[in-house]
N, C-alpha and C positions, 0 to 999 in steps of 0.2 A: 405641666402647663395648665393654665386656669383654665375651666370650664367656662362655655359662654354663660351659663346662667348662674355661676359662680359672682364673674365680673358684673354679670349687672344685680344683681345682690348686692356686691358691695358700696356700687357706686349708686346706688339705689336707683338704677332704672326704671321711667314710668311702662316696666308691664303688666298689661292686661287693663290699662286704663284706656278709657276713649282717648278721642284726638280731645276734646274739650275738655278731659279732666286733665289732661297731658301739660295743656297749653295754661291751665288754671295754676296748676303746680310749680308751670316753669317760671308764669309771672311772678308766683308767689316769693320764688327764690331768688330770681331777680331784682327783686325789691326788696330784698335783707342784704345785700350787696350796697356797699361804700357807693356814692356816686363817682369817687374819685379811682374806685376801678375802672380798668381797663375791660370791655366785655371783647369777646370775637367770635363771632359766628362764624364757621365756614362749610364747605359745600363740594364735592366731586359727584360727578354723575359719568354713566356713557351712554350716548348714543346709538339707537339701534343698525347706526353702520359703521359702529366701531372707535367714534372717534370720542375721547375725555376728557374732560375738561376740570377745572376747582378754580375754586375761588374764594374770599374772604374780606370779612365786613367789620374793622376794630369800631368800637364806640367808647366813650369815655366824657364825662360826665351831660350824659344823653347824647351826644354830637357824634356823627360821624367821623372817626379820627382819619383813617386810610381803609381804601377797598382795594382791591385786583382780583380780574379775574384773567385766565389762561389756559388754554388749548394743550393737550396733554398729547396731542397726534391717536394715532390706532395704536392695539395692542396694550393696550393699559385696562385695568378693570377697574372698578369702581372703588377698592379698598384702594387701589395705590393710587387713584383723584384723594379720595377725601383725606389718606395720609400726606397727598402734595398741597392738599391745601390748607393742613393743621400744621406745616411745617412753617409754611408761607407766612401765613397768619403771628407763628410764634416767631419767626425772622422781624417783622413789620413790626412789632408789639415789641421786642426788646428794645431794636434799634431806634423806637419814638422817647425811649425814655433815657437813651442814653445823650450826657454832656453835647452841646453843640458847639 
């Protein structure tokens, strides 16, 4: 199994950079991206009474394509939000590009 600081090695995670140098890097990368990609943010948190949530934000060329966000109930922890809502995201993002 990978180490955490293996995976962010390869994936070249911003650490030990500030929040400003983080947010400098992300735009930068961003901006080397097709505008005709698809971008998607997305997001899981919980609640310090338990309850989770995720959500996700596609863009495509600058525009808002599709957003949702959703209530995950209790018992859920924050990897299994942000994995419901990278899953979500990757559901919404295929099925915008498939034939209508």
């Amino acid at each position: 199994m990978e180490s955490l600081a293996g995976a962010q090695l390869r994936i070249k995670a911003p650490s030990g950079l500030s929040k400003e140098q983080a947010a400098a890097e992300f735009q930068a990368f961003n901006s080397s991206l097709l505008i005709t990609d698809m971008k998607a943010f997305t997001h899981g948190s919980r609640l310090p009474d338990g309850m989770a949530g995720a959500g996700f934000a596609l863009y495509r060329t600058g525009r808002l394509c599709v957003q949702s966000s959703f209530s995950l109930g209790p018992n859920k922890q924050v990897f299994d939000a942000e994995a419901e809502a990278a899953v979500a995201g990757f559901k919404a993002a295929t099925q915008s590009y498939l034939p209508k």
